[in-house]
C-alpha positions in Angstrom: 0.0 0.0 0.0 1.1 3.5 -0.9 0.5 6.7 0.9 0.3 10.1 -0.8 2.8 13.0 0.2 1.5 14.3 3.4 2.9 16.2 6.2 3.3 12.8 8.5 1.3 9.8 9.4 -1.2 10.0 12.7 -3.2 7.3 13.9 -6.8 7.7 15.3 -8.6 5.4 17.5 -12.4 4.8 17.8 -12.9 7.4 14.8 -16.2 6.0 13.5 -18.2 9.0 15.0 -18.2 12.0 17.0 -14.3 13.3 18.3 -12.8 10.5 16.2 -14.3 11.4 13.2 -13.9 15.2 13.8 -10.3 14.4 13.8 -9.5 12.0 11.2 -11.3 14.4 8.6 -9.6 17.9 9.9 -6.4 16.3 10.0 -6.8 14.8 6.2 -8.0 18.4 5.2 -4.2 19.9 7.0 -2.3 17.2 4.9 -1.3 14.5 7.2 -2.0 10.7 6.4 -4.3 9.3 8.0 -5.1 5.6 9.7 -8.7 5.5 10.9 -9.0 2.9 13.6 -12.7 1.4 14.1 -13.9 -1.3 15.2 -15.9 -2.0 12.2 -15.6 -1.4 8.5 -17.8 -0.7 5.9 -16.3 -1.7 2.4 -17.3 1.9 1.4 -14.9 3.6 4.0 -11.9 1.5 2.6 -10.1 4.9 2.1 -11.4 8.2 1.7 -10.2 12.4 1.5 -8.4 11.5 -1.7 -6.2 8.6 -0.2 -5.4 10.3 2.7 -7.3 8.1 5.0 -7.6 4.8 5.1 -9.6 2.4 7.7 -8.5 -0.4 9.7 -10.5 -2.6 11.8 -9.8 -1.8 15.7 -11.0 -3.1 19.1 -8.2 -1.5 21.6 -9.0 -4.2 23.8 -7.9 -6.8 21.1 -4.1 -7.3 20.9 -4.1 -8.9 17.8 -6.1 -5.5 16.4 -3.6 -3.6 17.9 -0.8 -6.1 16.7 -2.6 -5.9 13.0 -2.5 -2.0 13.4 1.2 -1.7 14.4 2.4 -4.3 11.8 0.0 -1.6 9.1 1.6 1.8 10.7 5.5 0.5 10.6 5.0 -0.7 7.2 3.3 2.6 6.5 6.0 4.7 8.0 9.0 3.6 5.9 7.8 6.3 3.0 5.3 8.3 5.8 6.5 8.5 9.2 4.2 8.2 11.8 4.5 11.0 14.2 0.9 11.3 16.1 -1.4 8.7 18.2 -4.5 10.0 19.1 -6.1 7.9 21.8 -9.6 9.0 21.9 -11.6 5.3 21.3 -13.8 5.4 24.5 -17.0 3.9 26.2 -19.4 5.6 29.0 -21.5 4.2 31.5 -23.9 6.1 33.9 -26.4 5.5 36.6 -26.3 4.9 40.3 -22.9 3.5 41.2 -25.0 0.5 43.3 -26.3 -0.9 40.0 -22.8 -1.1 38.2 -21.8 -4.6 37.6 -18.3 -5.8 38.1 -18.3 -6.4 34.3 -19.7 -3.1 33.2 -16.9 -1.6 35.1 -14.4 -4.0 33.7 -15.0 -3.1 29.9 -14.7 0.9 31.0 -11.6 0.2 32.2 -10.3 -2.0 29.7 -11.3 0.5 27.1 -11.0 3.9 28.7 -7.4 3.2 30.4 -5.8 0.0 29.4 -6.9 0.8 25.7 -4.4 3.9 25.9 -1.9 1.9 27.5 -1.9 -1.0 24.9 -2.3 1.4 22.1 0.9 3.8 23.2 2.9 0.4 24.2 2.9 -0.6 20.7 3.1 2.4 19.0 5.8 4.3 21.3 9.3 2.8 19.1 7.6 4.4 16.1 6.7 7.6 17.7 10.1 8.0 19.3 12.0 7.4 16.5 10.0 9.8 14.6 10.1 12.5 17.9 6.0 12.3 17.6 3.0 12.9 19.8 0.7 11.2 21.7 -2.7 13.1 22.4 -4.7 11.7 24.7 -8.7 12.8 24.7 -9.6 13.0 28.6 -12.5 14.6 30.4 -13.7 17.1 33.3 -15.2 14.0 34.5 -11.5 13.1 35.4 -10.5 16.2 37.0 -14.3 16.7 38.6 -15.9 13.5 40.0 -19.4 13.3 39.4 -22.3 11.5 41.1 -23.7 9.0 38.2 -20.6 8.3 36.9 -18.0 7.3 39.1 -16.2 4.2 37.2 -16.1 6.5 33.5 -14.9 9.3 35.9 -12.4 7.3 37.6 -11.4 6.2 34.2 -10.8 9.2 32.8 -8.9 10.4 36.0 -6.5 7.8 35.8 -5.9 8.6 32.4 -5.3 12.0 33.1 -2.6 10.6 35.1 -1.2 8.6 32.9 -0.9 11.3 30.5 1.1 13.1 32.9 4.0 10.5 34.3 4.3 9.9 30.8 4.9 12.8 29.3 7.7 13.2 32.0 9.2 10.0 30.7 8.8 10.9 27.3 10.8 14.0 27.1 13.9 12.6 27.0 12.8 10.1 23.8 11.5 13.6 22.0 7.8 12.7 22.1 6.0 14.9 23.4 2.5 14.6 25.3 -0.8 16.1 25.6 -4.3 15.7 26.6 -7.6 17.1 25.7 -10.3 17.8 28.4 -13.3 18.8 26.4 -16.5 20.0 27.8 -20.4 18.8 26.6 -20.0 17.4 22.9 -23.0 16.6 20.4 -22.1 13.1 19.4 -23.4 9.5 19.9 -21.4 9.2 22.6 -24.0 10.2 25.4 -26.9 8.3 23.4 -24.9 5.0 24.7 -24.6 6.5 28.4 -28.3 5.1 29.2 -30.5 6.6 31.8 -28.9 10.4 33.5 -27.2 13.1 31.5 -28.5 12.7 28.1 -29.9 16.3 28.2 -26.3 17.1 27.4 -26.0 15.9 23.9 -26.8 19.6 23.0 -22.8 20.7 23.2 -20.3 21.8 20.8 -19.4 20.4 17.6 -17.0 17.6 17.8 -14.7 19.5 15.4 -13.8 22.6 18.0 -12.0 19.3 19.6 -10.6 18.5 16.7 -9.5 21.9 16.3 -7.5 21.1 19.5 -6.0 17.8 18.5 -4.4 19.7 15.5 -3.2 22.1 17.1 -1.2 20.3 19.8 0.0 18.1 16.8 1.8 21.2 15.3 2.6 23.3 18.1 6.6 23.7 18.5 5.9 22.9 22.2 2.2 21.9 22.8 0.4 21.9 26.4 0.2 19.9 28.9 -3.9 20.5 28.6 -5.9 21.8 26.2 -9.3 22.4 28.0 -11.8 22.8 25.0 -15.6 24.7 25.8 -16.3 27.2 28.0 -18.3 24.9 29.7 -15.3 23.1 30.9 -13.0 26.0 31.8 -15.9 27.0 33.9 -16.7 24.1 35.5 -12.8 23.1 36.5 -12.5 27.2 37.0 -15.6 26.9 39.8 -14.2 23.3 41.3 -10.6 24.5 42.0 -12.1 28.1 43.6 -14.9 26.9 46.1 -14.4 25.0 48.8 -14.6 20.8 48.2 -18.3 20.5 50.6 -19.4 23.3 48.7 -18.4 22.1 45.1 -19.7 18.7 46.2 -22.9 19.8 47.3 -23.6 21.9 44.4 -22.7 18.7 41.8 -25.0 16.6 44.6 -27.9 18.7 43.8 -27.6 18.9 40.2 -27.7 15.1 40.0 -30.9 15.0 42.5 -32.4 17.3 39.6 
């Protein structure tokens, strides 16, 4: 398989819909190659954008997906280096914490966290050698725990974590790394969270954090955090200025609502 000229290779995770599919088409549209992770495939999607992306079948919590994927990306890189991972494949689950199943909590985690870990584990000789990125797409619900979703938020905490020791790692292999905190986005995503915050499907358009993505990929030296809606900068502006009882109490209430 041949790739066109483009300004690098970057592989996207769960980019089907919403975030993922935001950013596989902006980045295609700024000139970088682009492999589409999904975990399924339509024969139509084979490639699209004029060659510059093309699909391959994904389930991070498959290692001979991510085996499959690798294998594609180094083959990929000897005429197009690869020099971005974009972690963003990711599942939610919400409701009463008392009702959450050892398994349902399980496949969170597997996705959410271990996902990232087994993605950037395979991928890291490629990026290093190529001084890449890794972006990682987190949420407030990791920096503000919520009542309704304490196993996606404690998912997306660790990550946020994660994203941090590693970038201090990183920086003496060149690759530098970020994440994304987005606020409320319109996409599928919450239409799989079930019964609680589905109100919120009215947010931005999955291409604002898109917008984000890009521009930590070409920044000379990109954030730590890119916190994307101003429902988010408020939200983690209010939680680190009023006291913890009273930041608790007001997310208490609004979940009683």
């Amino acid at each position: 398989m041949s790739t066109p000229a483009s300004k690098g290779m970057v592989l996207v995770t769960g980019s089907s819909t919403g975030i993922g599919f935001a950013c596989r088409e902006l980045l295609a549209e700024a000139g970088y190659f682009v492999i589409a992770g999904q975990r399924s495939i339509p024969l139509a999607l084979q490639e699209q954008s004029g060659g510059r992306v093309v699909t391959a079948e994904l389930d991070v919590t498959q290692a001979e997906h991510i085996d499959r994927i690798r294998d594609l990306a180094a083959e990929l890189n000897e005429k197009t280096p690869l020099i971005g991972l974009i972690n963003n494949a990711g599942v939610g689950l919400n409701g009463p914490f008392e009702t959450v199943s050892a398994g349902e909590a399980k496949k969170v985690l597997e996705v959410n966290l271990l996902g990232v870990v087994a993605m950037t584990t395979a991928l890291f000789p490629l990026l290093k050698k190529n001084d890449g990125r890794i972006i990682n797409i987190g949420s407030t619900s990791g920096r503000i725990p919520r009542p309704g979703s304490a196993v996606y938020g404690a998912s997306k905490a660790a990550l946020d974590s994660l994203t941090s020791a590693l970038r201090m790692e990183a920086q003496a292999s060149g690759v530098k790394v970020s994440i994304i905190v987005p606020g409320v986005v319109s996409t599928p995503f919450w239409e799989k969270l079930g019964d609680g915050d589905n109100a919120e499907v009215s947010g931005m358009h999955p291409k604002q954090v898109a917008r984000a993505v890009l521009a930590a990929l070409q920044a000379g030296e990109p954030r730590r955090r890119y916190i994307v809606g101003k429902d988010a900068r408020f939200a983690l502006l209010l939680h680190k200025l009023l006291p913890l009882y009273l930041s608790e109490y007001l997310r208490t209430q609004r979940y009683k609502a």
